[in-house]
N, C-alpha and C positions, 0 to 999 in steps of 0.2 A: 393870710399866708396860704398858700398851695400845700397842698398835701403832698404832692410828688411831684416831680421835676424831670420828666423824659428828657434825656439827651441822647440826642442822634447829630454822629458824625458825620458830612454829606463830600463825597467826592466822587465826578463823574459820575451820579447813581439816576439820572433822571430815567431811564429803564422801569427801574422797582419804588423811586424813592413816594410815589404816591400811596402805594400801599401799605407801607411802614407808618407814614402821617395818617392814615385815613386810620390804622390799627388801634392807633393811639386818642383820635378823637370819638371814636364810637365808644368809648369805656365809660362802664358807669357811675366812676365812681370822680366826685365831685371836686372841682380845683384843682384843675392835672393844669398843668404850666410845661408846654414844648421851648426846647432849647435846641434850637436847631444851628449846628455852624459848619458854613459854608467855605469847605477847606481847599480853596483856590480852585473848582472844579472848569471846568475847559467844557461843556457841554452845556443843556437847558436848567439845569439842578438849581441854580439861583433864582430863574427865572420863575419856577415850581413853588422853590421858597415865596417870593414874594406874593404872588398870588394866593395862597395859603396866610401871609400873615394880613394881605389887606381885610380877610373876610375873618377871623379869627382873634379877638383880643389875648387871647392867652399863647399866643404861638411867638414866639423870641424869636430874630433870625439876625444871625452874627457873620458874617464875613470876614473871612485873614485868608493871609496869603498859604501857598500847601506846606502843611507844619507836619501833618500826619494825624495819624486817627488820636494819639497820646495827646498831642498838645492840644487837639479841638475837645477831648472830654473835659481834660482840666480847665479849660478856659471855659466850659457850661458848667463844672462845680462851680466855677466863680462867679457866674454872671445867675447862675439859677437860684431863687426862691424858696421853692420847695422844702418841706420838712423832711422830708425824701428823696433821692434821684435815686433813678433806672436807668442804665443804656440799652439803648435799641441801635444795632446797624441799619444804613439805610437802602438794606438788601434783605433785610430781616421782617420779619413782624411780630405783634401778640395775638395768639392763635383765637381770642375770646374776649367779649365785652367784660367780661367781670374780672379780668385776673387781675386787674392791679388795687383792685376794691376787697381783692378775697386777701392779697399781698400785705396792704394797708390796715386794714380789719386784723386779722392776725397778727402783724406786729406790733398794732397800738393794746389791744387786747392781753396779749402775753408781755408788754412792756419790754420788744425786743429792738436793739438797733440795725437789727439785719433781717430779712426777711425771702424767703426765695420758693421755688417750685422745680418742674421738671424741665428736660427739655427735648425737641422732637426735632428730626431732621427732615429737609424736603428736597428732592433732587431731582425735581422738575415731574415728575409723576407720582411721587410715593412718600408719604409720610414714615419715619423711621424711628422707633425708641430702644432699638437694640444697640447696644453698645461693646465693645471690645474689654474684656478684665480691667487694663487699666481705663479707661471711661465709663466703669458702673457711676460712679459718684456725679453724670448729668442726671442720674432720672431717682427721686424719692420715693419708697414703696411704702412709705406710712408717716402719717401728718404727728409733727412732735417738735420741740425743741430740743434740737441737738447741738454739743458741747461740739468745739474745731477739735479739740484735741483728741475727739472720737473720729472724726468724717476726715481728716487730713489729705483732702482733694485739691486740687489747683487749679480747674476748669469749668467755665460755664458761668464769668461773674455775672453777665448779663441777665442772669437768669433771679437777679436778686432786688428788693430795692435796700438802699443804706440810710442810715441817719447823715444827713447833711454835714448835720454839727459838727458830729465824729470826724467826718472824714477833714473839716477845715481846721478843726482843733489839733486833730493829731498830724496835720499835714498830711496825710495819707494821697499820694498826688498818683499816677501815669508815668512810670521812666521814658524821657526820651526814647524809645525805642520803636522801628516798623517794623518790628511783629515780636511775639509773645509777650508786650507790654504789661496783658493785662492781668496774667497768673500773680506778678508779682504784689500788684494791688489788691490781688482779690486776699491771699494769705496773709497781706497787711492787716488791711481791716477785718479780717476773721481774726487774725490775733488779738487786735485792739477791742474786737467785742467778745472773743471769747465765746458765744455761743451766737444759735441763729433758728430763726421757726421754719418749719420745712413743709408744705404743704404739695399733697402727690401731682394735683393737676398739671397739665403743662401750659406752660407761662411763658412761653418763649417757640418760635422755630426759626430755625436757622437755615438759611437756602444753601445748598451745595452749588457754588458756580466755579466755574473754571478762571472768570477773572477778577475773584475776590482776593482780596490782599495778602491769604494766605498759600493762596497757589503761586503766587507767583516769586520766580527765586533768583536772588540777586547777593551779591556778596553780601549786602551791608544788611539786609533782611536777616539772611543767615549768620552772620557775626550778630546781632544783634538778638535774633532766638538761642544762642549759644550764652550769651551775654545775661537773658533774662533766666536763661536755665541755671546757669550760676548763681543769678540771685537769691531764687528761690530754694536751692542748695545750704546756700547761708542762713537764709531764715528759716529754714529747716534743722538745720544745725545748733544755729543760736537757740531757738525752742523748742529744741526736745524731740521734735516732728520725727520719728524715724522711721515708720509708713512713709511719708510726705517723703525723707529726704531719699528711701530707696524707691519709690515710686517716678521722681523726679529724676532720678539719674538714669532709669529705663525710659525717657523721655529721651534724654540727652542720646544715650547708649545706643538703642535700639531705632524706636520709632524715626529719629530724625540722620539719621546714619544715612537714606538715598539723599537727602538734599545737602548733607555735609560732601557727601561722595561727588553729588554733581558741583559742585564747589570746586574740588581740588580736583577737578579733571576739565573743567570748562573758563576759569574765571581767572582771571590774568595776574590777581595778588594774591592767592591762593597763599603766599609769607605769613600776610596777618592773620589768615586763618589757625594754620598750624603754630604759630606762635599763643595764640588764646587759647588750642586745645592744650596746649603744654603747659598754660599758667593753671589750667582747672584741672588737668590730671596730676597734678602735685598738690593740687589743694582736697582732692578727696580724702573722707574720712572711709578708707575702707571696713573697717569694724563696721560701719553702718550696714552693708551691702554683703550681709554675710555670705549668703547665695554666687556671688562672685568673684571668683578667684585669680584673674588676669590681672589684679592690681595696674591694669593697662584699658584706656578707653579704646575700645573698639574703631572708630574712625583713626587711632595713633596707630593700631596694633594692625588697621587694614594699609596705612604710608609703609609699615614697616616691613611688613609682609608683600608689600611690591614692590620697596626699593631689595629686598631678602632676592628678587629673580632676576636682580642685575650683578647680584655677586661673582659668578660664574663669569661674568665677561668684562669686568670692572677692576682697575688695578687694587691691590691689597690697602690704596688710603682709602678707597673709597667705602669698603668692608670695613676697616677700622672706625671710621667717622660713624658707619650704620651701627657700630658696636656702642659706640660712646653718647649716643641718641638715646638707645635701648637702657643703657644702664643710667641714664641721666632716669630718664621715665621711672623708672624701678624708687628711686630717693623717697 
């Protein structure tokens, strides 16, 4: 058996995708099995692959048609060996020969099923470990096992390897989703193991690009990080999480409020949007969020307050209709 199971998603990445491969085969530590799938890419990225697995016995290369980065992990949970699997993007790499041997070591040693380290930024010149209040929880400042229901963080799964088993046993899968798929998995399986080994080094960088799949904004992206911020709302809720669920909601609230905003100002069904904000601002538990007191999400409260500077020149249904919007929100 493989000790760990690298999975790297690969779409249009032939640019970077050789230094993420190359990251992963210089590591020293023994029985590492690549799960590389090839998720409909329109460039050289297959061609990369193949050439990497004719000289390589342990390198897997999977081809499907573009499902998204969710359906090509779960489909390497399934097809990988591994007593372990990692995800790597294939824009990304591992910053050092040894970390996934220090990862593995650690977690066979403390008998953990989760195991992880720091994580550093690159943006094309500069390495970065500074992080924003809500982003302390990428970077570990002391080697320990730590309980989820101490660290109640939702970002950086990458940064870990899992028990295999775990993950197929308890079904712990990828939501359908193009983007913020992966918070929802990552508080899965930390609830499913309950605790996890944390070693300070960093184990992971993540490249800042302008055409990674996080910059880019598109209705169904954005329904879909709204979608996964819900999620993780609920299993915050369902477990107690209340760090996690008011941390999550400053997510929702705060941080992602320009891309909700370029949404309803640029994108043509902008309906379905404000319809999903209105299914999640009735489903808040405000108790949780004691610090806020608009019992109104912010993205509802900015519609409301610019349909508010059409009153003045708008007949009295259409103030009324904004009135019966308002007090629906309030329920």
């Amino acid at each position: 058996m493989y000790t760990i199971s690298v999975i790297i998603p690969v779409y249009n990445a032939e640019k970077y995708l050789k230094k993420a491969i190359d990251s992963v085969l210089s590591q020293t530590l023994a029985r590492i099995e690549l799960v590389c799938i090839n998720d409909g890419s329109k460039d050289g990225s297959m061609r990369i692959l193949s050439e990497y697995q004719k000289n390589y016995s342990n390198i897997k290369v999977i081809d499907q048609k573009n499902s998204g980065a969710a359906c090509a992990r779960n489909t390497g949970i399934q097809r990988a060996e591994g007593e372990y699997v990692f995800f790597l993007d294939s824009d990304d790499w591992i910053p050092n020969c040894h970390v996934l041997e220090h990862l593995y070591s650690y977690a066979k040693n403390h008998n953990l099923q989760i195991c992880g380290g720091s994580l550093c930024r690159w943006d094309g010149n500069t390495y970065h470990h500074n992080f924003n209040q809500t982003q302390g929880g990428y970077v570990f400042q002391q080697e320990g096992v730590v309980s989820y229901e101490t660290y109640q963080f939702d970002l950086g799964f990458s940064r870990f390897i899992y028990d295999r088993s775990m993950i197929l046993q308890k079904n712990i899968i990828f939501p359908m989703y193009r983007n913020y798929e992966d918070p929802f998995f990552f508080v899965k399986a930390m609830t499913e193991a309950k605790q996890f080994g944390a070693i300070v080094e960093d184990v992971y960088v993540y490249r800042e690009t302008q055409g990674s799949a996080s910059h880019q904004k598109s209705l169904e992206s954005i329904l879909d990080m709204l979608q996964g911020m819900w999620d993780n709302l609920k299993l915050a809720e369902k477990n107690h999480y209340c760090r996690l669920y008011a941390l999550t909601f400053q997510r929702m609230n705060k941080e992602s409020l320009c891309e909700i905003e370029y949404a309803l100002n640029n994108l043509d069904t902008e309906k379905k949007l404000f319809l999903l904000l209105l299914q999640i601002n009735a489903s808040i538990k405000w108790d949780l969020i004691p610090d806020y007191t608009k019992c109104l999400l912010e993205p509802l409260d900015m519609i409301y307050q610019e349909y508010r500077k059409y009153e003045k020149i708008r007949n009295g249904k259409m103030v009324r209709g904004i009135r019966r919007i308002r007090s629906f929100l309030k329920r």
